[in-house]
N, C-alpha and C positions, 0 to 999 in steps of 0.2 A: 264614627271614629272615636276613637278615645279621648283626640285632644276637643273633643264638644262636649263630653263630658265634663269636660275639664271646665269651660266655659261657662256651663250649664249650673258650676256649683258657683258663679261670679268671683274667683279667682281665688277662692278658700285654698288654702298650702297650706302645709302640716311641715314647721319648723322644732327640730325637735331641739329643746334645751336650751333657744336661742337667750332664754334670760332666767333669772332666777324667777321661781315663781311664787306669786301673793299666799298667803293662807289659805288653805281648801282649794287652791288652783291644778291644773292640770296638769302644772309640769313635771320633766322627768327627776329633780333632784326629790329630797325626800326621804320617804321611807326604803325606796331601792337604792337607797346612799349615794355615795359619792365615785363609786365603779362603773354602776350602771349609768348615772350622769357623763360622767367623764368618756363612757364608749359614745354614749346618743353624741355628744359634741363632735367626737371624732369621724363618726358616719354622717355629722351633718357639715364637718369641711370637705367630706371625700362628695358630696352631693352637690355644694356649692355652686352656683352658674348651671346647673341643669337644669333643662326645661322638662320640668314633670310632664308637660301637656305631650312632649313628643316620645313616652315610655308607654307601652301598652298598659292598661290600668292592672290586668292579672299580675304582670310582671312587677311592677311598681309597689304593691301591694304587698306581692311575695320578698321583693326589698326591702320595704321598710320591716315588715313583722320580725323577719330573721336577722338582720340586723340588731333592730331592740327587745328580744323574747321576753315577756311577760313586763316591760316595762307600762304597756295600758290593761294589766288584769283590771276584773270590774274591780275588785276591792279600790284601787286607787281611785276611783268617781266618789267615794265615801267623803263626806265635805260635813266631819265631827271637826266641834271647835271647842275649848276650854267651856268648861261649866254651862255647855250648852249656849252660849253665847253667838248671835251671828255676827256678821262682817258690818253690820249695823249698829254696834254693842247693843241690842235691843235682847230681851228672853228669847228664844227660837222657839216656836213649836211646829208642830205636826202640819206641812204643807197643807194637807186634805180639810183639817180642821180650821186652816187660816184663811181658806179660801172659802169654806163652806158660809162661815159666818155672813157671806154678801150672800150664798145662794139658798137660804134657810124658803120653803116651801116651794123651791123650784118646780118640782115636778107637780105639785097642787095647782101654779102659775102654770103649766105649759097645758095640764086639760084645760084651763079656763080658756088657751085662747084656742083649744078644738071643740069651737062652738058648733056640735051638730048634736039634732035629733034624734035621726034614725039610731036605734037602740043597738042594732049592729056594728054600723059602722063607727060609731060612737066609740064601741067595746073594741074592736081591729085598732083604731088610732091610738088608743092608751096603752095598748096591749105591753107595752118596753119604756111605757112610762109609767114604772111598779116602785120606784127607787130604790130597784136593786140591783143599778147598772153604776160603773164606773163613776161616771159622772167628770170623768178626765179630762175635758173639752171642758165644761163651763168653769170648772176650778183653774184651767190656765187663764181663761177668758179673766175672770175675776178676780185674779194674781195681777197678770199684767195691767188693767184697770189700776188698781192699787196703786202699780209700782210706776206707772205714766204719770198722774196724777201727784206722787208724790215729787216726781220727779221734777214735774212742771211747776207746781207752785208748792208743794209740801202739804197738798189738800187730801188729806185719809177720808173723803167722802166720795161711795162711788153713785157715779149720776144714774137715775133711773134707766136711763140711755144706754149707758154703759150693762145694764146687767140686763137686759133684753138682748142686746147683744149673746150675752150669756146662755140665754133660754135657746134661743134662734140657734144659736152652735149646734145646741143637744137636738135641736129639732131635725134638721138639715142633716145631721150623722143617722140620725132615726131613721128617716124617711129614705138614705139613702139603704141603711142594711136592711131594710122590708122591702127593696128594689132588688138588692146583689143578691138576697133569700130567695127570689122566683128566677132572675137567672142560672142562679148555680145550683139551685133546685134543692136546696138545703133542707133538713128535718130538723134540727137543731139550733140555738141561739142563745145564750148566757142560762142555759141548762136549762131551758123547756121546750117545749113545739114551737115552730116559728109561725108566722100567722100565715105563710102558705099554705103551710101543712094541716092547718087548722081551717079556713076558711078557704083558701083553692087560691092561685094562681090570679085570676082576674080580678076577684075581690082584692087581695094582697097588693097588687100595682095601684089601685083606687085609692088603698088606704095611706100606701106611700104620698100618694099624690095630695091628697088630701094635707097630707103633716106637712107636705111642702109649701101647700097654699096658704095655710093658716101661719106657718114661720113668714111668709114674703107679706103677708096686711100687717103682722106684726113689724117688719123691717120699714115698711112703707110708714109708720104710725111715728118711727122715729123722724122723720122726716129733714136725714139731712141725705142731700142727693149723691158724694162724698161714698160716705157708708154705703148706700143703697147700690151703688158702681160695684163698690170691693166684693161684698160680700155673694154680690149677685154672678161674680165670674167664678165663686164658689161652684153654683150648680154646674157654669158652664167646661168648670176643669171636672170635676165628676163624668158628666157625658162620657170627654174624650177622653180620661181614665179607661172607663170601661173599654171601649170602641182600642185602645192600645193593648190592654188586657185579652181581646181577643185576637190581635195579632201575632205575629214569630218574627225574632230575623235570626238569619241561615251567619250573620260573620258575628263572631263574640263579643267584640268589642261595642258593635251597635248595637247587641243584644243584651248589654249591661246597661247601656245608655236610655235603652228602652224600657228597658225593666226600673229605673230609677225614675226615670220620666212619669211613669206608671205609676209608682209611688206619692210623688211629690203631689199629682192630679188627685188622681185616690183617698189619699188619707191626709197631706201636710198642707193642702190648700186649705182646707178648713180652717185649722188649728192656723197658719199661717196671716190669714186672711181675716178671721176672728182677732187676731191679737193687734191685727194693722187698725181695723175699727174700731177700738176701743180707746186704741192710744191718738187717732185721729179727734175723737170726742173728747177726750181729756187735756189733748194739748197741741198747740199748734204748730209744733217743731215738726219738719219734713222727714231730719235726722233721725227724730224719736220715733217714728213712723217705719221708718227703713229698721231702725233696733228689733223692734215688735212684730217685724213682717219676717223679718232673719231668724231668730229666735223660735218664732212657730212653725217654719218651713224646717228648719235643723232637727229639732225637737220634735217633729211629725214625721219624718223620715226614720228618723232615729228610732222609736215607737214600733212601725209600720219595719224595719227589719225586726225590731225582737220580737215583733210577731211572727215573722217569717222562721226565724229560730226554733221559737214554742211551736211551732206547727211540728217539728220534730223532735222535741227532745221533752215537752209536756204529755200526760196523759186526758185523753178524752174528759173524764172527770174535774180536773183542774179550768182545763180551758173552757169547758160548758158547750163545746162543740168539738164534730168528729177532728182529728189530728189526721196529719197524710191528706187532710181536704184537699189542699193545694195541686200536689200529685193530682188527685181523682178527678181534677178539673182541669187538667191539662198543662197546669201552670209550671214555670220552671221561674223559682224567686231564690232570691241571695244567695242559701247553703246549694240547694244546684247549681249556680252557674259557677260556683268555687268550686263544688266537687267535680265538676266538667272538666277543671285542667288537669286535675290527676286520673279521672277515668273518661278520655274522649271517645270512647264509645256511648258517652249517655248523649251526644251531640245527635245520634239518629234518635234516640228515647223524646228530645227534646223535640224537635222537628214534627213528629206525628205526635206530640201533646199526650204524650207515655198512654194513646191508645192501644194496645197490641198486651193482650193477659200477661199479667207477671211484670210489665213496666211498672207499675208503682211501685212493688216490691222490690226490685230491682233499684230504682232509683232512691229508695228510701236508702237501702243497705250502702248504697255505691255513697251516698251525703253522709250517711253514720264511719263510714269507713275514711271518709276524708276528712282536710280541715276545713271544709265549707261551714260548717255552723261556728267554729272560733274566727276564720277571716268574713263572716258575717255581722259576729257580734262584734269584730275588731273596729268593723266599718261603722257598725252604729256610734261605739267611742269616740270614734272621730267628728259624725257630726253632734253628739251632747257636747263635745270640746268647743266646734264652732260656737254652737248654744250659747253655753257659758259665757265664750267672749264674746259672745254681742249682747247679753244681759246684762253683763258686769259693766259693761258703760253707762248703764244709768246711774243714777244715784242712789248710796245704801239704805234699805229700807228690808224689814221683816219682808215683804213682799218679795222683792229682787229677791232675796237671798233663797226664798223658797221656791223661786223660779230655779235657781241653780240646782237646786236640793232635787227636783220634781227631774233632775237629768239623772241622778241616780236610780228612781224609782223606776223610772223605764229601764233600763241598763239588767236589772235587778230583778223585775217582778216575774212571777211564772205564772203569770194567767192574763 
């Protein structure tokens, strides 16, 4: 049902207007002036006392959007301040490069702890550790560190502990796309062969496994027990990602529910999970804990729909893998299950997992023809907004601010 949905995001509501908003904040006044303020206010006393949880999530959705049209375009996630200054008054720079600075020969550290021999399998395990991958997972990892620490005692030193964490993130996301590559039978992977395609199917699973085992001695070498819990329910929300990935449901509502579910398992427990251990090493606040687990659950979801977006509206080329994948594999994610309410006939497309010629194509056109890819990206705005507000409680620091910043980059990016 919808209202578990609801539950599911711990009570997150979307107040629009309710206050004026800080600098580079989210709210509606602003550059959409004082009309487009002054409607949000008006539709949020006509909302007043309603239990969102009891509105069907489509319907709710399609409420709030045409009520405020284009009041969360991406432009407004743009968080420029005077002379480059952040909220910190500290110089701003470049997220990637604030972060990189703790992760400087990362990927040199992550073959060192894939201590094997054999010249093979040696070569399969490094294969996507070329460092010319994102690297987006240990720059949050290594952000938040920062911003916990500062937060805690105002200490800009991240603890060894702390950026192993780091490394283990990139590991654990590795070993899991050299797993989803032999399920979903992939050729492709941030533009070359994936190591299925290269080495076979059984090798591939080995090599996964492998990256897995070498991140968990690594996780074990930290040795607080704490960390070794969170991060280790990591793998276990990966599983039943998958294992929900391959399931359906036939009513909408629990097929949105499921489909987010899927998500949060899949891609934001990491990213989630990783930011809780690091701010548990840095400091002892419970609070600060819940910040950093919020935060990277928001912010990984958020991610994890723009990719569901780019899966349509990117080219092959850009993305470094095939586009319409999603389709080919049965999958029905964010822009499908929005363009489902203006074309329910894709509701039998959905059901047999758009096997039957011509369903991909069909469901592609039917998502290009609707608003499933803007009430997709609407939805990711909404959780970088959560984001934001539970980052923004910590204390201002370069760091923090570039956590805020790194919500537009997803928001944003097309690859």
């Amino acid at each position: 049902m919808a209202s578990r949905w609801w539950r599911w995001r711990r009570g997150y509501s979307w107040r629009p207007a309710a206050r004026s908003p800080e600098p580079g904040s989210l709210g509606l006044a602003g550059p959409q002036g004082p009309r487009a303020a002054a409607d949000a206010r008006s539709q949020a006393h006509r909302w007043k006392g309603l239990d969102l949880s009891q509105i069907p999530y489509f319907n709710l959705v399609k409420h709030l959007t045409s009520a405020c049209p284009n009041v969360y375009s991406i432009s407004r996630f743009h968080h420029t301040t005077p002379d480059n200054k952040t909220h910190s008054g500290e110089k701003y720079t470049d997220p990637f490069k604030l972060g990189w600075r703790d992760l400087k020969g990362l990927y040199e550290d992550i073959r060192k702890e894939l201590l094997i021999t054999t010249s093979e399998l040696k070569e399969m395990s490094e294969y996507y550790f070329d460092g010319k991958g994102k690297a987006f997972r240990p720059i949050i990892v290594a952000l938040m560190a920062r911003a916990c620490n500062i937060h805690h005692n105002n200490s800009r030193h991240v603890q060894a502990s702390q950026r192993t964490i780091a490394l283990i993130a990139e590991m654990i996301h590795t070993a899991s796309l050299v797993h989803d590559d032999v399920i979903d039978d992939a050729s492709s992977r941030r533009g070359k062969h994936t190591v299925n395609k290269i080495w076979g199917e059984k090798k591939a699973v080995l090599a996964g496994d492998l990256i897995l085992s070498a991140a968990s001695i690594a996780l074990a070498r930290i040795g607080n027990t704490t960390v070794i819990s969170i991060l280790t329910q990591v793998i276990e929300d990966l599983v039943r990602g998958e294992f929900l990935q391959l399931g359906s449901k036939e009513n909408e509502n629990e097929r949105f529910a499921h489909y987010l579910e899927k998500t949060f398992k899949k891609t934001a427990s990491l990213i989630a999970n990783s930011c809780k251990a690091v701010s548990v090493l840095g400091c002892p606040d419970p609070v600060v804990h819940e910040i950093a687990y919020q935060y990277g659950k928001n912010i990984g979801i958020a991610f994890q729909l723009i990719d569901d977006v780019l899966d349509f509206t990117s080219c092959s080329d850009q993305m470094g893998k095939p586009t319409s994948a999603d389709l080919k594999l049965g999958l029905a994610t964010g822009p499908v299950l929005f363009a489902c309410q203006q074309f329910p006939e894709m509701n039998a497309m959905i059901m047999r997992r758009f096997s039957l010629p011509g369903d991909v194509d069909r469901a592609r056109q039917y998502v290009l023809q609707s608003d499933g890819v803007q009430q997709t990206t609407y939805l990711a705005q909404q959780y970088c907004h959560e984001a934001i507000r539970e980052i923004s409680k910590l204390r201002p620091s370069p760091e923090r601010d570039a956590l805020i910043q790194l919500s537009e980059i997803v928001l944003t990016r097309d690859k």
